[in-house]
N, CA, C and O atoms as a GROMACS GRO file, in nm:
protein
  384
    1UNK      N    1   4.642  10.382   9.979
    1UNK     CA    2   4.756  10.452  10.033
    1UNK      C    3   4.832  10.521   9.920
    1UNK      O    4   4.940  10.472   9.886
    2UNK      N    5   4.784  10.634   9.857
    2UNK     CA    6   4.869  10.687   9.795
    2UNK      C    7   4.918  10.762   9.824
    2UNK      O    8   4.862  10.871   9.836
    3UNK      N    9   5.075  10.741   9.856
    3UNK     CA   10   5.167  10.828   9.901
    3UNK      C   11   5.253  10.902   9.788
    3UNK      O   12   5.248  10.870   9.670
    4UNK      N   13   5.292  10.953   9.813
    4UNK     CA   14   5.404  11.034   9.736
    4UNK      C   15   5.508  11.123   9.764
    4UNK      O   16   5.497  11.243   9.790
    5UNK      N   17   5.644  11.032   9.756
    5UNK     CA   18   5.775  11.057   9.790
    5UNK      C   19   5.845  11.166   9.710
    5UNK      O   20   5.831  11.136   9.591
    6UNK      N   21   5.894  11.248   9.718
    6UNK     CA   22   6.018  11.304   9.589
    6UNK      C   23   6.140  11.221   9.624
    6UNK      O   24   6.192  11.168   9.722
    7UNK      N   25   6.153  11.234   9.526
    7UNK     CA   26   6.323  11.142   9.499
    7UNK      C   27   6.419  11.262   9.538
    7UNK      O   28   6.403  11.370   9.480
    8UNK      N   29   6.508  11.250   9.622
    8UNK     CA   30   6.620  11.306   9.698
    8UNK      C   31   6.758  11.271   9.654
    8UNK      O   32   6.856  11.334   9.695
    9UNK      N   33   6.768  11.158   9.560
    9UNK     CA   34   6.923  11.156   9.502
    9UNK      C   35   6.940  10.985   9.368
    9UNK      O   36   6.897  10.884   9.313
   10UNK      N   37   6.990  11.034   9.380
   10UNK     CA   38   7.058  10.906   9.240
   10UNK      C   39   7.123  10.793   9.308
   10UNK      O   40   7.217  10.849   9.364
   11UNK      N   41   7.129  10.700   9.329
   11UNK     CA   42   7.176  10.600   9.430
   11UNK      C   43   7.327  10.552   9.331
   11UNK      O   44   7.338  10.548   9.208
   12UNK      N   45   7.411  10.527   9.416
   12UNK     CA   46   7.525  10.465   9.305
   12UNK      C   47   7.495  10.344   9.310
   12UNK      O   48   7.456  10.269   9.398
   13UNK      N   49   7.531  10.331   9.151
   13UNK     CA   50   7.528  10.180   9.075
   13UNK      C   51   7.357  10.192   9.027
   13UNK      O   52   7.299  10.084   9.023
   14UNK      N   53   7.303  10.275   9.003
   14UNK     CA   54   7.143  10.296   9.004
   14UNK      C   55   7.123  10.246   8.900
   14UNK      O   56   7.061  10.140   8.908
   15UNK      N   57   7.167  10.295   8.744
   15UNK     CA   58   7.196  10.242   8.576
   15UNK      C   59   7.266  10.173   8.595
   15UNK      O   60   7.217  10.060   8.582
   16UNK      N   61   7.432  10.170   8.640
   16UNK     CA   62   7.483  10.102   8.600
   16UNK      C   63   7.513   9.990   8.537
   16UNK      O   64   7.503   9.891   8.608
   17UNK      N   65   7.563   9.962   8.374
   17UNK     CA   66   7.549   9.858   8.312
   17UNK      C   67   7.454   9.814   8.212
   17UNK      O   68   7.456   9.712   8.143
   18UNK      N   69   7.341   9.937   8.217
   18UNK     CA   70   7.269   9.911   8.130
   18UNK      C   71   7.244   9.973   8.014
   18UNK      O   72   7.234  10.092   7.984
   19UNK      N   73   7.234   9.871   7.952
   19UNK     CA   74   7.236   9.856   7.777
   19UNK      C   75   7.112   9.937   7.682
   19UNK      O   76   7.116   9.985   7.569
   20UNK      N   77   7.009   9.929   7.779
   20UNK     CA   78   6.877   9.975   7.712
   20UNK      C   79   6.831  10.077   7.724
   20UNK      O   80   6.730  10.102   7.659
   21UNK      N   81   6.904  10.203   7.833
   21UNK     CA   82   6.900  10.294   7.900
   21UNK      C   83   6.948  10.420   7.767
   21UNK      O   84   7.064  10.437   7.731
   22UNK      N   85   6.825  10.498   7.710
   22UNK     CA   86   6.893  10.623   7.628
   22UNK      C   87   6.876  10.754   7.701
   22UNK      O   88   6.965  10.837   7.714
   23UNK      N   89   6.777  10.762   7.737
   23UNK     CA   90   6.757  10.895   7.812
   23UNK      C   91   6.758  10.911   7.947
   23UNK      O   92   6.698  10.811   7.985
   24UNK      N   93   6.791  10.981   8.054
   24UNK     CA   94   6.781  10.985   8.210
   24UNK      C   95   6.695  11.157   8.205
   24UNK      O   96   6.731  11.260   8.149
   25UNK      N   97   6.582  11.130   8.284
   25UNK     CA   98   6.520  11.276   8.296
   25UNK      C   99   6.550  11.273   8.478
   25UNK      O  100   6.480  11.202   8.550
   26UNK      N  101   6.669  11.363   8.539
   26UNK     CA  102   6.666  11.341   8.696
   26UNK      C  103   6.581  11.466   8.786
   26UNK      O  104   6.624  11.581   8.794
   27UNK      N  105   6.508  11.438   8.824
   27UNK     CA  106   6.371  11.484   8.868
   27UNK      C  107   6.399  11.647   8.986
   27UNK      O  108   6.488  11.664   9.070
   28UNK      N  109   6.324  11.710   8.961
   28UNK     CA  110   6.326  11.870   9.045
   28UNK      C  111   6.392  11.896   9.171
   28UNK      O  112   6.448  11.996   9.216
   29UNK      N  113   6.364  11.731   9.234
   29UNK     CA  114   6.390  11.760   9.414
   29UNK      C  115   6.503  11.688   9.405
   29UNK      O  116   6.504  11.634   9.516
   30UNK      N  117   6.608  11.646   9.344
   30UNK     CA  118   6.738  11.551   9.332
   30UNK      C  119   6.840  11.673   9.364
   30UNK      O  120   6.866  11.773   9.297
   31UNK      N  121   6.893  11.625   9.499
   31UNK     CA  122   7.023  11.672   9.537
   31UNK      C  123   7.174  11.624   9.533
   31UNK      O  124   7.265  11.696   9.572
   32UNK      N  125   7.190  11.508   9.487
   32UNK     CA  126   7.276  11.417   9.453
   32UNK      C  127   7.261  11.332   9.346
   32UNK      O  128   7.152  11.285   9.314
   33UNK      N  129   7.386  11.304   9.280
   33UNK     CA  130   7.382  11.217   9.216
   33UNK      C  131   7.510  11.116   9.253
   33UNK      O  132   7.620  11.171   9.263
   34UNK      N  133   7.501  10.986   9.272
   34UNK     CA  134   7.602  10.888   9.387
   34UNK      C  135   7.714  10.817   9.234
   34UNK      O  136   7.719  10.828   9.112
   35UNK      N  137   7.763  10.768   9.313
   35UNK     CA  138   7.893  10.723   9.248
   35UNK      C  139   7.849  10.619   9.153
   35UNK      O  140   7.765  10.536   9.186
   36UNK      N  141   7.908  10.622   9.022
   36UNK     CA  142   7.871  10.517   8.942
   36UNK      C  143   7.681  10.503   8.900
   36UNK      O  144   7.620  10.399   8.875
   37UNK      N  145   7.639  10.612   8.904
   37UNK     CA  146   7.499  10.610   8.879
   37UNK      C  147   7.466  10.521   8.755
   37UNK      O  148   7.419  10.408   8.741
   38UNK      N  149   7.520  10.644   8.650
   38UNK     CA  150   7.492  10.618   8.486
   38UNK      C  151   7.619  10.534   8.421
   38UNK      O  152   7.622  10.537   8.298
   39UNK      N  153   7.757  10.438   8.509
   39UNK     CA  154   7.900  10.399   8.473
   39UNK      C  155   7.862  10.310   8.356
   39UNK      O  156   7.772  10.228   8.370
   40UNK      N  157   7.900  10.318   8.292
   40UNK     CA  158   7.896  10.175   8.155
   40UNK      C  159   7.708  10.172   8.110
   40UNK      O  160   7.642  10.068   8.109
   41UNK      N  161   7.653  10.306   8.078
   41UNK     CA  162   7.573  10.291   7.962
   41UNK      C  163   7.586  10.335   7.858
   41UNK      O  164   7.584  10.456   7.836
   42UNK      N  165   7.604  10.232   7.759
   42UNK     CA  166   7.658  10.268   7.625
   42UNK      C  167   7.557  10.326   7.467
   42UNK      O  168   7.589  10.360   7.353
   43UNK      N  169   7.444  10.315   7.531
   43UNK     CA  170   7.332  10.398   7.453
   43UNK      C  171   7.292  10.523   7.510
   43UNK      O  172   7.212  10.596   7.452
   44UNK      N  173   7.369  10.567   7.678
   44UNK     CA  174   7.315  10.654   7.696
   44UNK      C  175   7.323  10.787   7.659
   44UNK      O  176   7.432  10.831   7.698
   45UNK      N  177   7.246  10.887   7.592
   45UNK     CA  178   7.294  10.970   7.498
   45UNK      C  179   7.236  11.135   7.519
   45UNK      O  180   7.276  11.224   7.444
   46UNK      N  181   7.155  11.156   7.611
   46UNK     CA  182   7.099  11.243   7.703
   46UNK      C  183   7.054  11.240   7.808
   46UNK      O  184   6.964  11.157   7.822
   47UNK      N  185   7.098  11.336   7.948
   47UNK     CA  186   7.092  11.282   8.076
   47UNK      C  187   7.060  11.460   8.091
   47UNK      O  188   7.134  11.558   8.079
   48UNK      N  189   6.892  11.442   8.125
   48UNK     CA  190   6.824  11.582   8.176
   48UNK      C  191   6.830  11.615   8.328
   48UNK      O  192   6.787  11.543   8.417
   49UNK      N  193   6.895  11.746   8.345
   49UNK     CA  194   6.884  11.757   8.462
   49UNK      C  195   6.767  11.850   8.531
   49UNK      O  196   6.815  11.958   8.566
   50UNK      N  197   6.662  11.840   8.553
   50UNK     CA  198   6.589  11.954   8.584
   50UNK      C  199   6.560  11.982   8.754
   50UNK      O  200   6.467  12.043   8.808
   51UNK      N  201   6.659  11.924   8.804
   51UNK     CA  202   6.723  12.011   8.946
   51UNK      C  203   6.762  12.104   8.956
   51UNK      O  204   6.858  12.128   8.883
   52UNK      N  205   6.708  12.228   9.064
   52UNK     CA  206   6.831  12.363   9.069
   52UNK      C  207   6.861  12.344   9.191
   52UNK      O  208   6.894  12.439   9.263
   53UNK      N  209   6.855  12.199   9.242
   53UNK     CA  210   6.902  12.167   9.390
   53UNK      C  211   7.035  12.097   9.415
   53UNK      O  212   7.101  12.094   9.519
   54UNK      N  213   7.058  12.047   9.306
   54UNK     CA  214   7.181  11.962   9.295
   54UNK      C  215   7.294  12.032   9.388
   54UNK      O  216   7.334  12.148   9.378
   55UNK      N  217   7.328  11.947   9.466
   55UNK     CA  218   7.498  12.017   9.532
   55UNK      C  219   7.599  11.901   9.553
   55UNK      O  220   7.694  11.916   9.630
   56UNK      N  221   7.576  11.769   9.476
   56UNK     CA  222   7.689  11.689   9.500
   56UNK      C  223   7.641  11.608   9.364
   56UNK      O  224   7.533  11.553   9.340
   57UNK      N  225   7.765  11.621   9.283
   57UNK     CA  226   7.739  11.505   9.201
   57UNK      C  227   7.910  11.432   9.200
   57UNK      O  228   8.009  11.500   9.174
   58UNK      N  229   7.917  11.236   9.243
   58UNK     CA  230   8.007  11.222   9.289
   58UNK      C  231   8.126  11.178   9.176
   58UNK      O  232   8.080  11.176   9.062
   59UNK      N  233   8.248  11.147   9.184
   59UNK     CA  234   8.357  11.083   9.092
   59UNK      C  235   8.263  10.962   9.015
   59UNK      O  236   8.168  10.899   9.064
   60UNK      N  237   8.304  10.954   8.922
   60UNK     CA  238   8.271  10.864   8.783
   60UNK      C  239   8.080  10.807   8.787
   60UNK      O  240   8.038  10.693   8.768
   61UNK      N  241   8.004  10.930   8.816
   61UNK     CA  242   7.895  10.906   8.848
   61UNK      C  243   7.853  10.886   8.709
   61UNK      O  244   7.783  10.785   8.706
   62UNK      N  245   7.870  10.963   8.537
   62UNK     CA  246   7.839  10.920   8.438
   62UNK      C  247   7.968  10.852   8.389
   62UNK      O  248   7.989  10.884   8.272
   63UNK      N  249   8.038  10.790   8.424
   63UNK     CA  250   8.117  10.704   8.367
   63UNK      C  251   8.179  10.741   8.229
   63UNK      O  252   8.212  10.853   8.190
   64UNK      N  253   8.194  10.579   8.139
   64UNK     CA  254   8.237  10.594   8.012
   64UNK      C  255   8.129  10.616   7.911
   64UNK      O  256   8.114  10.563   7.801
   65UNK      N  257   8.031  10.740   7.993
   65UNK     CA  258   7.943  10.754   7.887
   65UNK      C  259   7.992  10.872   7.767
   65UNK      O  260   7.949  10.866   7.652
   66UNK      N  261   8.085  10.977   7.812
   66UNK     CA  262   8.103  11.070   7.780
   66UNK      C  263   8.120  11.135   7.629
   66UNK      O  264   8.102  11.254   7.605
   67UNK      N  265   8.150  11.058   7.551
   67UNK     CA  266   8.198  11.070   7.400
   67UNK      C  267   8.046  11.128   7.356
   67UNK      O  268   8.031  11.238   7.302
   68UNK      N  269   7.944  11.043   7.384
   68UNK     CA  270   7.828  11.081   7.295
   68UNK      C  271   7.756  11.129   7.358
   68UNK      O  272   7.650  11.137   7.296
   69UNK      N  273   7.746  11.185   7.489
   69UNK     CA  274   7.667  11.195   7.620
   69UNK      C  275   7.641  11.383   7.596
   69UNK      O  276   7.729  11.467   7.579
   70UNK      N  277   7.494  11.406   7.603
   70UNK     CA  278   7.448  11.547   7.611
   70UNK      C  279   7.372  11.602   7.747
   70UNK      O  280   7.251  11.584   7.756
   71UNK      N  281   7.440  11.666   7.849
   71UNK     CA  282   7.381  11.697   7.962
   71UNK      C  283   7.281  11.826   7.968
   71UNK      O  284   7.330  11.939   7.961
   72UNK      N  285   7.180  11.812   7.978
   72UNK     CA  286   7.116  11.925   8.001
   72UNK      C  287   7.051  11.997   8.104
   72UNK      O  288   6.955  11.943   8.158
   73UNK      N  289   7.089  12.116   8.142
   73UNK     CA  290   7.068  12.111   8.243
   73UNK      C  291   6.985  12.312   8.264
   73UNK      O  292   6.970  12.400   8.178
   74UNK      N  293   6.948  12.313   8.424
   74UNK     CA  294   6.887  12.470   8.390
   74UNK      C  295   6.962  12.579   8.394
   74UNK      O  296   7.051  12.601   8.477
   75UNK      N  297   6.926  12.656   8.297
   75UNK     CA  298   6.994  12.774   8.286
   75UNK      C  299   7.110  12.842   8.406
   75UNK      O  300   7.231  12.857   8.417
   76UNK      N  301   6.972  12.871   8.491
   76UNK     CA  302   6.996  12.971   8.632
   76UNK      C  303   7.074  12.857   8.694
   76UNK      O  304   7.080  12.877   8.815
   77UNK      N  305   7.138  12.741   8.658
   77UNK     CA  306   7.234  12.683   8.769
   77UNK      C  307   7.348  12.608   8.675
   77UNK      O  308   7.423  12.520   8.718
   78UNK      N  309   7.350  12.659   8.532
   78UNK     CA  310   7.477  12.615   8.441
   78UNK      C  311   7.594  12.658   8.502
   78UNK      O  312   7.674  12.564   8.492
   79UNK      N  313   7.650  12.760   8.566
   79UNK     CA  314   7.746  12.796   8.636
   79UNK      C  315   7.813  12.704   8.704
   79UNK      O  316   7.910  12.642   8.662
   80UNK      N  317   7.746  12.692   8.842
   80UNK     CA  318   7.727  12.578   8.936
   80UNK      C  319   7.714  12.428   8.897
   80UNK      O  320   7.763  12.333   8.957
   81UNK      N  321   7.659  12.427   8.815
   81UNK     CA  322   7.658  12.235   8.766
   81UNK      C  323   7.801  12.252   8.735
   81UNK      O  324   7.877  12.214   8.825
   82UNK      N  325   7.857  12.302   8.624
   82UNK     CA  326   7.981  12.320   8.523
   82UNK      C  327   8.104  12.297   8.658
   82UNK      O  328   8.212  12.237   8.661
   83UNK      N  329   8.042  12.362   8.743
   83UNK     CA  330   8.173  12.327   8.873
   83UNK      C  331   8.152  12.207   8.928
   83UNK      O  332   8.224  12.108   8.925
   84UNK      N  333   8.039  12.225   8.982
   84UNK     CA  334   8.044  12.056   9.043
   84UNK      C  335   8.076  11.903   8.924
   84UNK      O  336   8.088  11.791   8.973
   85UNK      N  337   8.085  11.921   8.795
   85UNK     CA  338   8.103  11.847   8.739
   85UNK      C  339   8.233  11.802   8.714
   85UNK      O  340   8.279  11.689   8.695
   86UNK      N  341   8.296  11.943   8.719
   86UNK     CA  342   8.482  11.970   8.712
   86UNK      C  343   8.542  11.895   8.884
   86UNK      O  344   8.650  11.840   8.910
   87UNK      N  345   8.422  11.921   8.972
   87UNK     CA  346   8.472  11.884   9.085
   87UNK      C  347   8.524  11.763   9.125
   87UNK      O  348   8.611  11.723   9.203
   88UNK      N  349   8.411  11.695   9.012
   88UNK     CA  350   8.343  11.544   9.043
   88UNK      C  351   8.499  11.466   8.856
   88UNK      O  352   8.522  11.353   8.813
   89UNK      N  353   8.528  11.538   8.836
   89UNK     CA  354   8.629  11.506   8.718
   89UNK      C  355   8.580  11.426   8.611
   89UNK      O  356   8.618  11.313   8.581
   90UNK      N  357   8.472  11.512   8.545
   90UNK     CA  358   8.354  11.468   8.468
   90UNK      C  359   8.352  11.565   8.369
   90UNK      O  360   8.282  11.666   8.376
   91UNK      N  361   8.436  11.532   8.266
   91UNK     CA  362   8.428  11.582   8.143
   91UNK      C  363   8.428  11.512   7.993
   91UNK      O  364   8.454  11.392   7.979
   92UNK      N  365   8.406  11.570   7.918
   92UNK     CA  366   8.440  11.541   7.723
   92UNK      C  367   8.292  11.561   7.687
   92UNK      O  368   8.272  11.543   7.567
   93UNK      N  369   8.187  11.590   7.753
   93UNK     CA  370   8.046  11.573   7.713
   93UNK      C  371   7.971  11.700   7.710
   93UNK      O  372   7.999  11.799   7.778
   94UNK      N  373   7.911  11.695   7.657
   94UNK     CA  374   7.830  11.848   7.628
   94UNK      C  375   7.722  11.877   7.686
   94UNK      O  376   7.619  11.809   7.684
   95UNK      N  377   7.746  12.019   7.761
   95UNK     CA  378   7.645  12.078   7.838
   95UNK      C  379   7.578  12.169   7.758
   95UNK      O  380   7.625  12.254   7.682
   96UNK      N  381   7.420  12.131   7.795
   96UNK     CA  382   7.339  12.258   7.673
   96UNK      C  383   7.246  12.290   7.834
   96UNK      O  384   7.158  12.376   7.839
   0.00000   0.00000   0.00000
């Protein structure tokens, strides 16, 4: 039975809390990212976005990652992320 799902969103509390966590690559078909996804990872230090589907990312979904935290994300939807991130009151971290 090999099936194969796309992943449709980031569940909240998904990382949360973890210590061992450096990189997040969030996958093409991700339309959400839920509350408290990435909250309290303290190694986490790049979080790839290679969605141009994204239309909700929620309040404190990357948490107190922000000081060292590098978001990357695609070109053709830097506009649009940059808002929904302001939406979601998710700043100090750098978008490339």
């Amino acid at each position: 039975m090999n099936h194969s799902l796309p992943v449709t969103e980031v569940s909240a509390n998904a990382l949360k809390g973890n210590k061992k966590v450096k990189t997040v690559n969030v996958g093409a078909n991700v339309t959400a990212i839920r509350r408290k996804a990435f909250f309290k990872c303290p190694n986490l230090k790049t979080l790839n976005i290679n969605s141009v589907r994204l239309t909700k990312i929620e309040k404190k979904a990357l948490g107190r990652n922000s000081k060292q935290l590098t978001v990357k994300i695609p070109k053709q939807s830097k506009k649009a992320y940059k808002t929904l991130f302001k939406k979601a009151s998710l700043k100090g971290f750098k978008i490339k």
